[in-house]
N, C-alpha and C positions, 0 to 999 in steps of 0.2 A: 650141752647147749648153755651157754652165758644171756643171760640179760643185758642188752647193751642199751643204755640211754645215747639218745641220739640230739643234741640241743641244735635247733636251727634246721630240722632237718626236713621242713619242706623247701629248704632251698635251693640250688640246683647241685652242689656240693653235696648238701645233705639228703639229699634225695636218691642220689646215687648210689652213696654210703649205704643210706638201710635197704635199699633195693641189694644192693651186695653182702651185705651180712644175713640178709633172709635166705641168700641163694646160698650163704657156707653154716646154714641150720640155726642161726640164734633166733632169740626172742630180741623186737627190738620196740623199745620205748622211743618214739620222736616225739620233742617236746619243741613247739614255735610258735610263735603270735602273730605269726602271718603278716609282720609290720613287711617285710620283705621278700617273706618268702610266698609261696601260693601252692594253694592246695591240689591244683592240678598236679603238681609235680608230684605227690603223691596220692594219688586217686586210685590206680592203680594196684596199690596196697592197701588198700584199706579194706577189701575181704578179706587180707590175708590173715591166717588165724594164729600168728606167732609177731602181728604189726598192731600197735596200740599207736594211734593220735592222740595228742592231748597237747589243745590249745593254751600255752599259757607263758605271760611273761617271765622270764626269770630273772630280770630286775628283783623281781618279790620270791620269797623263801620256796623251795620244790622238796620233799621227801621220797624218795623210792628208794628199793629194795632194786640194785641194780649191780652188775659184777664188775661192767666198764662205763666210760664216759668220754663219748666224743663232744668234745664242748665248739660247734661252731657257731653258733649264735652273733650274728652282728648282722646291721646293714652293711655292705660293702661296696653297693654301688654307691659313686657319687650321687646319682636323683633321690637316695632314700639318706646319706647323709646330711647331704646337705639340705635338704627338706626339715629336720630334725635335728641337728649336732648334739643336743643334748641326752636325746633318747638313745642315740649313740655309745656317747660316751659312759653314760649309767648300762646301757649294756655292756658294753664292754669291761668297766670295772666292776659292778657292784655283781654282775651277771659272771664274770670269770670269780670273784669273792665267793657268791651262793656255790658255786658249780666246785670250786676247790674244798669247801665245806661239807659237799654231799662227798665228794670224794672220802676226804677226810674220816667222815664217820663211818 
């Protein structure tokens, strides 16, 4: 069983993803700020006892103890970037920078 971090992943993309890795036995870590995504999309999981939530931007620093990294994290609709361009784009850079960093180490 791998621990898989799953970034963005209440989003409809990511929501899939950890619902399909619980189903091929992993542990999975979703980590989202809800800027985008919604928690209904995984409600679902959240008895699961191999499924960890945890709200939080990754603009800012994340630590885990994880074996993969699916990094989806962004708004990608138009309504939430254009609402925001700039939380956007600090997602996407400074958020793919932390996420290549966790890799990293």
């Amino acid at each position: 069983m791998s621990r898989i971090l799953v970034t963005g992943g209440a989003g409809f993309v990511g929501s899939h993803l950890c619902n399909f890795l619980l189903e091929k036995g992993h542990d999975v870590l979703c980590v989202d700020n809800l800027f985008s995504g919604n928690k209904d999309n995984i409600r679902h999981l959240l008895g699961h006892p191999y499924f960890e939530f945890l709200r939080h931007d990754i603009i800012h620093p994340f630590f885990a103890e994880v074996d993969r990294i699916y990094h989806l994290a962004c708004p990608a609709s138009p309504v939430h970037y254009q609402f925001n361009a700039i939380k956007t784009i600090k997602t996407s850079v400074i958020g793919t920078i932390n996420m290549l960093g966790l890799a990293k180490r």
